[in-house]
N, C-alpha and C positions, 0 to 999 in steps of 0.2 A: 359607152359614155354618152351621157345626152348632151345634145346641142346646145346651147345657151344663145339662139337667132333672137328669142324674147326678150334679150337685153338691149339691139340696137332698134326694137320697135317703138313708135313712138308715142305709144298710150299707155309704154311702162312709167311708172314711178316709185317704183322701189329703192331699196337703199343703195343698189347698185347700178343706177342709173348713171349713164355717162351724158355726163355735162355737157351743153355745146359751149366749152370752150375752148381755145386755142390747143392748147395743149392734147384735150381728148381728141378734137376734129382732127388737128393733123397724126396722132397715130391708129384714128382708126381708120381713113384714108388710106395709111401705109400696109396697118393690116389685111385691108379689103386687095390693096392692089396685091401686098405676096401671097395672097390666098389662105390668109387666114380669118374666117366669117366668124370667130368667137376668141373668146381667152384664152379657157381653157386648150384650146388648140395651138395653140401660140406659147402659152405656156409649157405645153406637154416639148416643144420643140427644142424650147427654153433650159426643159430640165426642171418647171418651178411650176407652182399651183397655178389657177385659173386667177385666185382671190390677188395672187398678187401685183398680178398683169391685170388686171383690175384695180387695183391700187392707184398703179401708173396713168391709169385712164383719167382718174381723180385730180388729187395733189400730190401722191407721192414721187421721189424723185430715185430712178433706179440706182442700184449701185454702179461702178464703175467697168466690175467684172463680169453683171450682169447687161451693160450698154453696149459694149464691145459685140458681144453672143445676137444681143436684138439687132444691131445693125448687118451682121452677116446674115441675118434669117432675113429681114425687112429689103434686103437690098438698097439702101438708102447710105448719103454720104455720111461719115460719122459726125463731119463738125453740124450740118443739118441736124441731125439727130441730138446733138449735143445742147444746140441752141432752141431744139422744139422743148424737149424734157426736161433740161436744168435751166432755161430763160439765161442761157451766159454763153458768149462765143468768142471762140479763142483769136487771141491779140487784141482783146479790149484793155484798154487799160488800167491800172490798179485803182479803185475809187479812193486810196489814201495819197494819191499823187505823188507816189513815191518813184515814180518814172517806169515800173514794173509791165509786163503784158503777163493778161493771163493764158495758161496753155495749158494740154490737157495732162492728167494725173496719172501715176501709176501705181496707186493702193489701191486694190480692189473693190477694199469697202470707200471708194471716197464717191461722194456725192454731190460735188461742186468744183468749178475750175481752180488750179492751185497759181500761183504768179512767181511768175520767171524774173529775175534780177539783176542784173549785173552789177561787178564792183563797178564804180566810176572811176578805178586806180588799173589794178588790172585785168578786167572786163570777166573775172570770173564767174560762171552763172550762177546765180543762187536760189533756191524751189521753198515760196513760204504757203504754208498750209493753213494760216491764219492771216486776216486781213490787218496785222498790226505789227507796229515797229520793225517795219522792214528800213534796216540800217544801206545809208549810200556805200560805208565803205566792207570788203569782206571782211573779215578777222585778223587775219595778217594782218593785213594794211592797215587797220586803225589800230594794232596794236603796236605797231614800231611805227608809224607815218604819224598818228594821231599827236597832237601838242597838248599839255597841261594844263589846267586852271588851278590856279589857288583860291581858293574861298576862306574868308573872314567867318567864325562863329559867332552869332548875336550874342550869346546868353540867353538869359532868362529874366524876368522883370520882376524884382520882390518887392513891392507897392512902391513905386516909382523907382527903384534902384538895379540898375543892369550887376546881374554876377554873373560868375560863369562854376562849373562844378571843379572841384577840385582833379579831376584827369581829363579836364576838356584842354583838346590838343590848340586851340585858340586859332589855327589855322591848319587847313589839309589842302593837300592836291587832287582833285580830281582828273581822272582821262573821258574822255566824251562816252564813253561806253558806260563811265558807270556813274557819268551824271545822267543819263539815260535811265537805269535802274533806279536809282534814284529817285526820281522826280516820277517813275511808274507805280512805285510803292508808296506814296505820299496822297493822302486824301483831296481834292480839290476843292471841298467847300469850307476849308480851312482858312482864315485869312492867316497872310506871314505875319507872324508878333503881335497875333490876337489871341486873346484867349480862348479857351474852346468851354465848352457848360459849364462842366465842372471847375472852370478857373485856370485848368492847366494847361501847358504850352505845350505843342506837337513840334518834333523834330522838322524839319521842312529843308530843301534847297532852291535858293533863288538864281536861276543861271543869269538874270540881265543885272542884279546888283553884284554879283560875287560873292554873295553870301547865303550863311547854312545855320542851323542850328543842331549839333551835336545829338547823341545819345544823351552822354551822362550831363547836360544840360536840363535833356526833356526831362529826364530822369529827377536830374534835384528838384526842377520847378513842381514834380507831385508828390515828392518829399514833403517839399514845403509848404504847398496847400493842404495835403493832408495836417501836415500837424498844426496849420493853423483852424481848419476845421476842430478837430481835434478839443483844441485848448480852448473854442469857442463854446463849443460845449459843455465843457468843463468850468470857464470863466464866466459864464451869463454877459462875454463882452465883444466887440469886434476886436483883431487883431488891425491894429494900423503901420505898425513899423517893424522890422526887424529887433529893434532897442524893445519895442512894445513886448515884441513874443518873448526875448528873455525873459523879461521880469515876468510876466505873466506862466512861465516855463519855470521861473526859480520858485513860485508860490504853491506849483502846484504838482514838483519832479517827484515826489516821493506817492503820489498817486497812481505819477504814470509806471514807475519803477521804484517796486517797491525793495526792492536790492541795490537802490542807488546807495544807501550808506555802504555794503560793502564793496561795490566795487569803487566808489572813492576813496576808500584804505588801499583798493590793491593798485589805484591810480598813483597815492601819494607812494606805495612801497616801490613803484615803478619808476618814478621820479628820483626818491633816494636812490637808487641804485643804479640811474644813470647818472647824476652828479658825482658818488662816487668814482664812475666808469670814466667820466670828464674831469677829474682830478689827478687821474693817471697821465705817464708821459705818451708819449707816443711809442717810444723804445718797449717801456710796462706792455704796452694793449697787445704791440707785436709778438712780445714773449709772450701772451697770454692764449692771443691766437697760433701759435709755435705751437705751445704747449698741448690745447686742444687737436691740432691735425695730427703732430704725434702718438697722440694717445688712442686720435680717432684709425691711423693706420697701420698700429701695432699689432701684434698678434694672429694667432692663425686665422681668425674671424675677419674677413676684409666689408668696407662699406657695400652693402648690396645694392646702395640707391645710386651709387657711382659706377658710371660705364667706362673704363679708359680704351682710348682705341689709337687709328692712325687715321689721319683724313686722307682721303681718294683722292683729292684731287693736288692737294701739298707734303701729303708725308708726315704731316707733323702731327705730333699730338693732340687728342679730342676727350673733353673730361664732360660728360655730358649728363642727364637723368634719366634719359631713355637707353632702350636694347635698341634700336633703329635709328640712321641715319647718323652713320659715320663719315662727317663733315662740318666744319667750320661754315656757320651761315652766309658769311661775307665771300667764303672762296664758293659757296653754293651761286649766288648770286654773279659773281666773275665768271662762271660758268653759263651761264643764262646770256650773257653778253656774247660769247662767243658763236658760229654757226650749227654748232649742233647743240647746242641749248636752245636760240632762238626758234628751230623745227620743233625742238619740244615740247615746248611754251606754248606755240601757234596750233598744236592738235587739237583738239575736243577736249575736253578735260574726262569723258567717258574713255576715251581711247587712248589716253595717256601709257597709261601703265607703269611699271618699275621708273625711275631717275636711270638711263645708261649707263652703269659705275666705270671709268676706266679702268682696264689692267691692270692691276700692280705691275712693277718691275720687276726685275730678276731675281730670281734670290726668293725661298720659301719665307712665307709673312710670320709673324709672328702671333701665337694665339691672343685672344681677348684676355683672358686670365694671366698668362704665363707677362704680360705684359701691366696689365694693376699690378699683380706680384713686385712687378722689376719697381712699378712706381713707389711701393709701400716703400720696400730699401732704400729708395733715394731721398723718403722721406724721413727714416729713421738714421740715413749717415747724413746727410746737409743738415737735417735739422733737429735732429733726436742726439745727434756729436755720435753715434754709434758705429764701430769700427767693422769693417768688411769681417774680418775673421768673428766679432759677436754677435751678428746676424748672422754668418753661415754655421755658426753651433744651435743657435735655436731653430734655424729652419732644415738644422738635416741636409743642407747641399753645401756643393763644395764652395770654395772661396772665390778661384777666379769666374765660376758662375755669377755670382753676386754680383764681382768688377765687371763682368761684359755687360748685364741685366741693367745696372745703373747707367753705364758708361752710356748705354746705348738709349734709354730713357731722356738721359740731360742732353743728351747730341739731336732728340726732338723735341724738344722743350719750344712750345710756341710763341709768339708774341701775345701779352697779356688781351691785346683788345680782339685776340680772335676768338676767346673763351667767355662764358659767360659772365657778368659782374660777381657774381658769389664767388666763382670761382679763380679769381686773377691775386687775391689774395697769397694762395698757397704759391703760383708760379711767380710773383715777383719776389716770394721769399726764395726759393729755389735758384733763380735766376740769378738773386744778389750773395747768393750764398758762394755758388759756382765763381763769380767774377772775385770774391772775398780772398779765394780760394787760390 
């Protein structure tokens, strides 16, 4: 291999000329003193090219796993080392003034100090590898210690008039965490409750007033410039009021939609046939929905979009839309409160893994199907008037089969508000049937 002594002469000026700066003079200083008089020789010690130990001599900034290697070969202290080739020395403090020191890393490929943390709750340490929003409290602790805010929605402005969209929840709670994400996802040269080029309003949160402006807010507000763009176009006019855009919208709907005539028939046939529906009693609608869940859970064909189960954590019956996650929301949630919820909660959201199901109790569970089944018969005797022995002719099983399958159905029958609103219907008819009974 030939030498490369040409490089630290001083009438070179090639591309690989080492700079007298700081960084070059003090390693090549170090080279000269462990005896190494070129790069490549220092590299070859290294395991790596000449070119890249020349690098180093430059701007480049080594890696982590290859710093380590240079300081056992150079004989030199590593935080020296650290502080000649990266220009950063450990326990400086975090320039976000987050209270942090920085200290040294342990990814190989890293190439700058990482910043140590601690909770200010309790003193947990925490390692960020980026110089941003590093939070006072750990995870834990802001997540059960941390206190709520409520924030007010503005609306939206439709030429001088504040509305709001019709599913804007008009007020939400935030936790400090995720008025944090928040307010990181939100553009900053946005003014709050101004408009932006196009006319329309950005969602925003203001943490010093207590207020926010929604999705389905931002949402309507470009709704409604679009179509007042739209009908400007169309009308050779400005839109000035809300009253304006209708009339302006009634002169020109069959341009924009030209199947507005039939869907206003199938508007008016909609209308008639809830009027009708609202001229019935209350007794009528109930038989009418009787009639329908009867009819829906007769036969050997059962609903396939209904899952009946037992919830894990209460026992009682779970009428759901999904194949997964047999439990009652509400008992999910009372579960979260207790201490082996809250450990669950507090993990990573990567390391989570399965919900812990409890054990069932003693006694072999009952299958998924073998259990719909028991429920169809309790739908067809409480509410279809059909007698145990006329189900057990059409289903082929015996009779006191049928008596255990129901018996053991309505003895789980759950409270209507721990089921979903579609579904509280069929259990209060059940329920009032049982008590009838």
């Amino acid at each position: 291999m030939v030498a490369l002594d040409y490089l630290f002469s001083p009438g070179y000026n090639g591309p690989n000329m080492i700079e007298g700066t700081a960084r070059s003079s003090w390693l090549r200083e170090a080279m000269l003193a462990a005896g190494f008089p070129t790069a490549p020789a220092l590299g070859q010690r290294l395991g790596i090219s000449g070119e890249a130990v020349l690098n180093w001599l430059h701007l480049g900034r080594p890696f982590w796993g290859k710093l380590e290697a240079l300081v056992v070969a150079l004989h030199v202290p590593l935080e020296e080392a650290v502080g000649a080739l990266w220009g950063e020395h450990v326990g400086d403090p975090c320039p976000c003034g987050c209270g942090g020191k920085k200290t040294l890393p342990t990814h190989p490929n890293a190439r700058k100090l990482v910043i140590s943390l601690p909770c200010a709750k309790c003193g947990r340490i925490r390692v960020y590898e980026r110089q941003a929003q590093h939070r006072r409290l750990c995870h834990p602790c802001g997540l059960y210690r941390a206190k709520p805010t409520t924030f007010t929605c503005v609306g939206y402005d439709d030429h001088g008039v504040t509305r709001h969209a019709k599913k804007c929840p008009r007020t939400k709670v935030f936790m400090p965490w995720e008025i944090t994400q928040y307010t990181a996802r939100q553009p900053t040269h946005w003014g709050k409750g101004i408009y932006c080029p196009r006319r329309w309003q950005r969602a925003f949160l203001d943490e010093t007033s207590a207020t926010f402006r929604c999705g389905y807010c931002s949402r309507g507000s470009i709704a409604t410039v679009h179509l007042d763009q739209r009908l400007e176009r169309e009308a050779s006019e400005r839109i000035r009021s809300r009253t304006h855009r209708s009339e302006v919208l009634r002169d020109v709907i069959f341009e924009f939609n030209p199947a507005f005539v039939n869907s206003r028939q199938k508007g008016l046939e909609r209308g008639r046939l809830k009027r009708k529906r609202d001229g019935l009693s209350k007794t009528a609608l109930l038989n009418r929905q009787r009639g329908h869940w009867v009819a829906a859970w007769a036969g050997p064909a059962l609903p396939t979009t209904r899952v009946v189960s037992r919830c894990v954590f209460c026992t009682r019956l779970t009428i759901t839309d999904r194949s997964k996650g047999n439990w009652h929301r509400s008992c999910l949630n009372n579960w979260y409160g207790t201490p082996q919820g809250r450990r669950y909660n507090s993990k990573n959201w990567m390391n989570k893994g399965p919900i812990p199901i409890p054990r069932p109790g003693p006694g072999r569970p009952a299958a998924p199907e073998a259990l719909k089944r028991a429920f169809a018969w309790a739908i067809q005797h409480y509410l279809g008037g059909r007698s145990y022995r006329d189900i057990a002719r059409d289903e082929g099983v015996a009779g006191p089969s049928i008596h255990e399958g129901v018996a053991e159905v309505m003895a789980a029958l759950p409270d209507p508000a721990l089921v979903a609103q579609r579904h509280r219907g069929i259990i209060n008819l059940l329920l009032s049937s049982v008590q009838a009974t």
